[in-house]
C-alpha positions as CSV (number, residue, x, y, z in Angstrom):
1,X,0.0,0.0,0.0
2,X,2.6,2.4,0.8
3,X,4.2,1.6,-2.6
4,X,1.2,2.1,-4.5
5,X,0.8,5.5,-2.7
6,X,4.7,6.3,-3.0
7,X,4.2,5.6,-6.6
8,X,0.5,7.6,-6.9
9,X,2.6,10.7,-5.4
10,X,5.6,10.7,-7.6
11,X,3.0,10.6,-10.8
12,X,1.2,13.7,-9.3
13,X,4.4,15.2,-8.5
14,X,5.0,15.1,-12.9
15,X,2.0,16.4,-13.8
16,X,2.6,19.4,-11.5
17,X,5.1,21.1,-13.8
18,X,4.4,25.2,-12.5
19,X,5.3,23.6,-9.4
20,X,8.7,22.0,-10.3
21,X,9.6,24.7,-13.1
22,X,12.6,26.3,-10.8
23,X,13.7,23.0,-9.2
24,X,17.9,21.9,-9.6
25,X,19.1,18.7,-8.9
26,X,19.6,20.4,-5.8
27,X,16.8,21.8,-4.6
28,X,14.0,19.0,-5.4
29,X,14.2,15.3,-5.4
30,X,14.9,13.9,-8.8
31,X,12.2,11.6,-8.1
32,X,9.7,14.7,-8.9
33,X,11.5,15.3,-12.3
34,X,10.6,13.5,-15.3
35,X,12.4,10.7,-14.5
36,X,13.6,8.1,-11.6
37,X,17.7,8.9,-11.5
38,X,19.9,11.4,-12.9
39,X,20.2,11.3,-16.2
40,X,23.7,10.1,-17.4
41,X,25.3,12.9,-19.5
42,X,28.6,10.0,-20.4
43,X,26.5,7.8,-21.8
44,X,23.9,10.3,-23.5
45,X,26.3,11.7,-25.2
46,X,28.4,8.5,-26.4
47,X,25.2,7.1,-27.9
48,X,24.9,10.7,-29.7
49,X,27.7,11.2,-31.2
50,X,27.9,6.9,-32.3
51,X,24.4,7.6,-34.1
52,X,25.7,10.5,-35.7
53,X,28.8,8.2,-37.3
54,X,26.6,5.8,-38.0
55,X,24.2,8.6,-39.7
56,X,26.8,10.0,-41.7
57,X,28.4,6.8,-42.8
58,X,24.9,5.5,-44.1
59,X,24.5,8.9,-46.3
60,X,28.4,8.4,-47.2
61,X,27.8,4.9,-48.5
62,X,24.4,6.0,-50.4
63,X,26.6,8.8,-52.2
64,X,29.3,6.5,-53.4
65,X,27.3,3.5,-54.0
66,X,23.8,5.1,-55.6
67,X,22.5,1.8,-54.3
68,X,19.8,0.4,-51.6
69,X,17.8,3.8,-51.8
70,X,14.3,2.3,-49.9
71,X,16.9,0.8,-47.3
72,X,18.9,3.4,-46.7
73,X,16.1,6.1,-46.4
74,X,14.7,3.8,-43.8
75,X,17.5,3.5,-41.7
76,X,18.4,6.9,-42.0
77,X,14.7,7.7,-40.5
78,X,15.7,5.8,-37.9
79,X,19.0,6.9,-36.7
80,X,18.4,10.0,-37.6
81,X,15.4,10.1,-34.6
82,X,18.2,8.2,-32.3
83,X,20.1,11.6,-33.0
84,X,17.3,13.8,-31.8
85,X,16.0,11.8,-28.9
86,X,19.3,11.7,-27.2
87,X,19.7,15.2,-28.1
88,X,16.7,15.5,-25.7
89,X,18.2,13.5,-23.1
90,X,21.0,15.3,-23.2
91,X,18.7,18.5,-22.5
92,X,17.2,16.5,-19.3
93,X,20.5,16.0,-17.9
94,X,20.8,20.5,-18.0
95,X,16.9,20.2,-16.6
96,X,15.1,17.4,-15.8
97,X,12.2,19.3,-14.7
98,X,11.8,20.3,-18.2
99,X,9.2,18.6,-20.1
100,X,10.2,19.2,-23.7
101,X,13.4,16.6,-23.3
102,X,11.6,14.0,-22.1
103,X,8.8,14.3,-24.9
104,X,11.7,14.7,-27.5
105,X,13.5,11.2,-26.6
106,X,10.4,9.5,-25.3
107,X,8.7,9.7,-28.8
108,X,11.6,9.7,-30.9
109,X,13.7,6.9,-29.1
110,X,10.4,4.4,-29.3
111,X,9.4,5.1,-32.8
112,X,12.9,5.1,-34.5
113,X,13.5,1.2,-34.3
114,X,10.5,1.1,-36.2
115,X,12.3,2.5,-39.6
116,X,15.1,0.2,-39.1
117,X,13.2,-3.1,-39.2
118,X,11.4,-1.2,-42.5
119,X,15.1,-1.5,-44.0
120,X,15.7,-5.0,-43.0
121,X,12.6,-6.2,-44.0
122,X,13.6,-4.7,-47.3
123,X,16.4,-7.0,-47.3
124,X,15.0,-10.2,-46.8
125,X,13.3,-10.4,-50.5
126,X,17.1,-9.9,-52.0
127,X,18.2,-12.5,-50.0
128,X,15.8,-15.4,-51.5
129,X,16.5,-14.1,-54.9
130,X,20.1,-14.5,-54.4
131,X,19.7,-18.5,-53.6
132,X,16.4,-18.7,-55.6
133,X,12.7,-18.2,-55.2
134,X,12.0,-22.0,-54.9
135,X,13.5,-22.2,-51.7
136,X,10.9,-19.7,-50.2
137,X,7.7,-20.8,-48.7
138,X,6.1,-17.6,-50.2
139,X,6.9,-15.1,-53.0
140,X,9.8,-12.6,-52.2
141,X,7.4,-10.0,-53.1
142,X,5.6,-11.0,-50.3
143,X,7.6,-10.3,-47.7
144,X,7.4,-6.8,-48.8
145,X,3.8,-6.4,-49.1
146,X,3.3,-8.3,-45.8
147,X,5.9,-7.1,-43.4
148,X,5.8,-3.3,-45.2
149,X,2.1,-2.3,-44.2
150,X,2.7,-4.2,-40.3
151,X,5.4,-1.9,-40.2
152,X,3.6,1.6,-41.0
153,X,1.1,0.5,-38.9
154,X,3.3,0.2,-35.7
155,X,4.9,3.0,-36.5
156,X,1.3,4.9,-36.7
157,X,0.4,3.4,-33.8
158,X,3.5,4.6,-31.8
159,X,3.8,8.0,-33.6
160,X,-0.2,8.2,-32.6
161,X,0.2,7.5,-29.1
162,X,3.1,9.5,-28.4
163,X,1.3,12.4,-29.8
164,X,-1.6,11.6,-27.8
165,X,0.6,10.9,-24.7
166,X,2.4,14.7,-25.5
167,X,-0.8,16.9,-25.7
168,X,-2.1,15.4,-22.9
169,X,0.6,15.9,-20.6
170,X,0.6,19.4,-21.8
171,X,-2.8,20.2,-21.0
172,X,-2.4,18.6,-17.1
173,X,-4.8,15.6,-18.4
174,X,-3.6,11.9,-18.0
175,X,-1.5,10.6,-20.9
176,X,-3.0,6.6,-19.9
177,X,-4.9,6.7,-23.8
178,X,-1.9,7.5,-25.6
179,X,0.1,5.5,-23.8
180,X,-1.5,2.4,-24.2
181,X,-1.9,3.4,-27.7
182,X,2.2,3.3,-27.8
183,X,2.7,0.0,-26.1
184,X,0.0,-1.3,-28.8
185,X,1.8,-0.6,-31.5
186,X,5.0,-1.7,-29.8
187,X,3.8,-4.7,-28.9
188,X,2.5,-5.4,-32.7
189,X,6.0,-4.1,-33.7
190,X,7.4,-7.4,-31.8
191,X,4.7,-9.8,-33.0
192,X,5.4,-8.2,-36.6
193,X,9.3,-8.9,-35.9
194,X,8.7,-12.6,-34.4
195,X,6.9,-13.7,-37.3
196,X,9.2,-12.5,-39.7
197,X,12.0,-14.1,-37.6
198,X,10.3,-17.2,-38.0
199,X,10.0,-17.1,-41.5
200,X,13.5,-16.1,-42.2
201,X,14.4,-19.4,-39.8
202,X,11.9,-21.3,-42.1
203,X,13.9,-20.1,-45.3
204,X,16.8,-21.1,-43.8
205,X,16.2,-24.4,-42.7
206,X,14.7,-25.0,-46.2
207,X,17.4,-23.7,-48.3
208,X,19.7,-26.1,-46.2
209,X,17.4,-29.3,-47.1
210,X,17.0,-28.5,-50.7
211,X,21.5,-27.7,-50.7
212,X,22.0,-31.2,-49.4
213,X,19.3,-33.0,-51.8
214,X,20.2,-31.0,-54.8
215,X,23.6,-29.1,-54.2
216,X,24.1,-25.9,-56.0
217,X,21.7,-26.5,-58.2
218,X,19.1,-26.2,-55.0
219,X,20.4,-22.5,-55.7
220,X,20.0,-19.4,-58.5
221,X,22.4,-20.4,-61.2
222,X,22.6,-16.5,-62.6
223,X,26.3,-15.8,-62.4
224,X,25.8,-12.9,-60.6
225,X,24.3,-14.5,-57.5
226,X,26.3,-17.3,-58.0
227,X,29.4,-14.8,-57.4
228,X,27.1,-13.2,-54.7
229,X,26.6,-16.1,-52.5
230,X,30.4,-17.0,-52.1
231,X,31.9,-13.8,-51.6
232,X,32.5,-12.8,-48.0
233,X,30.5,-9.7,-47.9
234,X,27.5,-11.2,-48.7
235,X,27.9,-13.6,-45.7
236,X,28.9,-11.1,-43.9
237,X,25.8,-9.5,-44.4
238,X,23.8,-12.1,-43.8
239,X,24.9,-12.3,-40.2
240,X,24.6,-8.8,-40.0
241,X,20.9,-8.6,-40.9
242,X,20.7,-11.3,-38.3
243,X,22.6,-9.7,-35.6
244,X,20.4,-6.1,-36.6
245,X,17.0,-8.2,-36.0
246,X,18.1,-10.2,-32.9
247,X,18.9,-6.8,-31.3
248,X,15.9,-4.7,-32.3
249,X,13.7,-7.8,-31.1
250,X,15.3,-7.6,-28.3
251,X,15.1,-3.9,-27.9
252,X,11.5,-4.3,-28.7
253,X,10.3,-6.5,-26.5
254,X,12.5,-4.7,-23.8
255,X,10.7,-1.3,-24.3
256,X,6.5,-3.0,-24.3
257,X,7.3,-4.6,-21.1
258,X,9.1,-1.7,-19.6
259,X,6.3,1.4,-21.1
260,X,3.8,-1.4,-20.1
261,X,4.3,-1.4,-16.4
262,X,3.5,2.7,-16.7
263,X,5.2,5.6,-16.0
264,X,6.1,4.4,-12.6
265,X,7.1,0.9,-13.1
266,X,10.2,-0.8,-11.9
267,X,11.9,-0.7,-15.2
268,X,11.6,2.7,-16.2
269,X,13.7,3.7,-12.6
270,X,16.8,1.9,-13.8
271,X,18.8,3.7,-16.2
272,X,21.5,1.1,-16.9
273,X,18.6,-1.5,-18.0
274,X,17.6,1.5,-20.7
275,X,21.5,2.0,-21.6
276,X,21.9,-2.2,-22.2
277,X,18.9,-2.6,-24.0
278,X,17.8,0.3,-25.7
279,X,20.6,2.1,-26.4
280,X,23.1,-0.4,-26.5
281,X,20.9,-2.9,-28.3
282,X,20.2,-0.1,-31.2
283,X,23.9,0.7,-31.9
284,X,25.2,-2.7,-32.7
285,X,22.2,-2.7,-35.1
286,X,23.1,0.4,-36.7
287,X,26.5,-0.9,-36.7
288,X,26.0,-4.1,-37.8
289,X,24.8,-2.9,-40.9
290,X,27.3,0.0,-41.2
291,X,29.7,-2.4,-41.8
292,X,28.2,-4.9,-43.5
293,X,25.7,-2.6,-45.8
294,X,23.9,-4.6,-48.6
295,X,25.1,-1.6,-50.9
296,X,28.2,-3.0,-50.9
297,X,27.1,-6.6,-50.0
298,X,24.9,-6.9,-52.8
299,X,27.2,-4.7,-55.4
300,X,25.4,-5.3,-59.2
301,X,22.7,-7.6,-57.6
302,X,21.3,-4.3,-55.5
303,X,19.8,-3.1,-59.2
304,X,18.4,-6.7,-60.4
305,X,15.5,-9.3,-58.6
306,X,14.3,-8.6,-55.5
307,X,14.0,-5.0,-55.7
308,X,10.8,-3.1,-55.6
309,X,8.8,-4.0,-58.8
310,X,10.6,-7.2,-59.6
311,X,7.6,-9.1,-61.3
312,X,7.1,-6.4,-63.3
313,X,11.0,-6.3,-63.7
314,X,11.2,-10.2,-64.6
315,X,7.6,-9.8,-67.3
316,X,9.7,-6.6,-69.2
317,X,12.2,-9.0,-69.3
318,X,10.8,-11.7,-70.3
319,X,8.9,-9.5,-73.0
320,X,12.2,-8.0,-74.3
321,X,13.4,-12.0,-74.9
322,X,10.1,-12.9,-76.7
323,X,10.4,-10.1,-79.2
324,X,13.9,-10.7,-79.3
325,X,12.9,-14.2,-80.6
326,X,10.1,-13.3,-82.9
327,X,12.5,-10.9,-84.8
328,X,15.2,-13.4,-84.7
329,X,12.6,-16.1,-86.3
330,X,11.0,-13.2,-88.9
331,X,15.1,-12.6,-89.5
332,X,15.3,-16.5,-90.5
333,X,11.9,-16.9,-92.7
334,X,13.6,-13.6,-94.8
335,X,16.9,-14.9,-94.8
336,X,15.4,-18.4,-96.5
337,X,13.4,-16.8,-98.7
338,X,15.8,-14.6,-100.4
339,X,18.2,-17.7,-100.5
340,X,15.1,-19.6,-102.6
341,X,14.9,-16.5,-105.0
């Protein structure tokens, strides 16, 4: 009872912001600021200036490659909201009786993720073109038109309910619709990521089976991919998507259980859990796929299948080889003719 009332006060003592607009870290507890502990300025600012790098080598990569455009426009969403919500944790750490910080990386820091598993879901559909369609329990288009839409909608759903959560705290109402609104879409951000997880596992396990039946011929025999799937990059790559979606699962499923338990929950007083898993978690993502971007992991093969429009893509081409054919026969019948004559 006296933690339920403990925890009833400290709510109160946020939404009271006239009241707290003149307090320092020392003249008011920091448990009446907008957050449980003092706000790290070390590792605020680490985790700024590594999404900036990462930032800037993305847009680096883009401009010498021309290549991956819808993933690296996704990412970039992403990190570039990592940028501005510890920008605004960094403006806690001045004042953490100042409401626009915490708004700034509250918002930004949950819906950012959200863009980078838009780019890796981007990726997947190269990936099965690369060892062949067949091996796929569904079209590689499909991952696109499935995994695309779940995305935007988490992200609405987040974007919604932060907003929600912002002009309600501004106008000394309670933030609970909003809120729950957020940890909605969160929490069908993880169920979006689990099920893609389990159908890149499924991929997997079925490319394998069809390698050791069939051998290489289980796989795309264009020279191009056959190049692709032996060079180290594209391994490389591979692990690095993997790594990238481990991370922002886990980061995920971190941040629904933490938002869920409310603004004065357990896990939203320890800031080393939010370092570890949010911040920590995000980075190696970013990183992960600085390194290892499929701009330079896919080379040639980031302009062929599996980009968006393929089908139509593959029916131009096919097109282009049937008129290619008919002129090539008409080309025969002429050249027989005027051998008769």
């Amino acid at each position: 009872m006296a933690t339920i009332l403990a925890s009833t006060m400290e709510l109160v003592a946020r939404r009271t912001r006239d009241r707290y607009a003149n307090c320092t870290v020392n003249t008011c507890p920091i448990s009446t600021s907008f957050y449980f502990y003092r706000v790290s300025l070390a590792a605020n600012a680490t985790f700024l200036a590594l999404f900036a790098v990462s930032l800037v080598a993305f847009l680096v990569t883009y401009g010498l490659t021309r290549r991956a455009t819808a993933f690296t426009f996704a990412i970039c969403c992403g990190v570039i909201l990592e940028v501005i919500g510890y920008a605004g944790r960094i403006m806690s750490w001045k004042n953490q009786w100042v409401e626009t910080g915490f708004l700034m990386q509250i918002v930004c820091l949950t819906i950012a993720p959200a863009f980078m598993a838009g780019g890796i879901y981007l990726c997947l559909r190269r990936i099965v073109y690369a060892f062949g369609p067949e091996n796929s329990r569904i079209k590689p288009e499909s991952y696109t038109r499935i995994f695309i839409p779940c995305d935007v909608l988490s992200l609405l759903l987040q974007a919604a309910g932060g907003g929600m959560a912002s002009v309600a705290s501004h106008s000394n109402k309670s933030p609970q619709t909003g809120d729950d609104i957020m940890v909605a879409g969160l929490a069908f951000q993880v169920f979006t990521l689990f099920i893609f997880m389990i159908l890149c596992l499924d991929f997997a396990i079925r490319t394998r089976k069809r390698y050791k039946s069939l051998g290489e011929q289980a796989f795309d025999q264009n020279p191009h991919f056959v190049t692709l799937r032996h060079s180290v990059k594209f391994k490389g790559f591979v692990a690095a998507l993997a790594l990238a979606t481990i991370c922002i699962f886990w980061r995920s499923v971190y941040r629904v259980v933490e938002l869920g338990e409310g603004w004065t929950g357990n896990l939203i007083r320890k800031q080393w859990l939010f370092v570890g898993f949010e911040g920590v978690m995000v980075v190696v993502a970013c990183f992960a796929l600085n390194i290892f971007n499929p701009a330079f992991a896919f080379k040639e093969a980031m302009v062929g299948m599996g980009g968006l429009g393929s089908k139509k893509k593959m029916r131009r081409e096919q097109e282009k080889a049937r008129v290619a054919e008919a002129s090539t026969s008409n080309s025969d019948v002429e050249g027989k003719k005027s051998t008769a004559v």
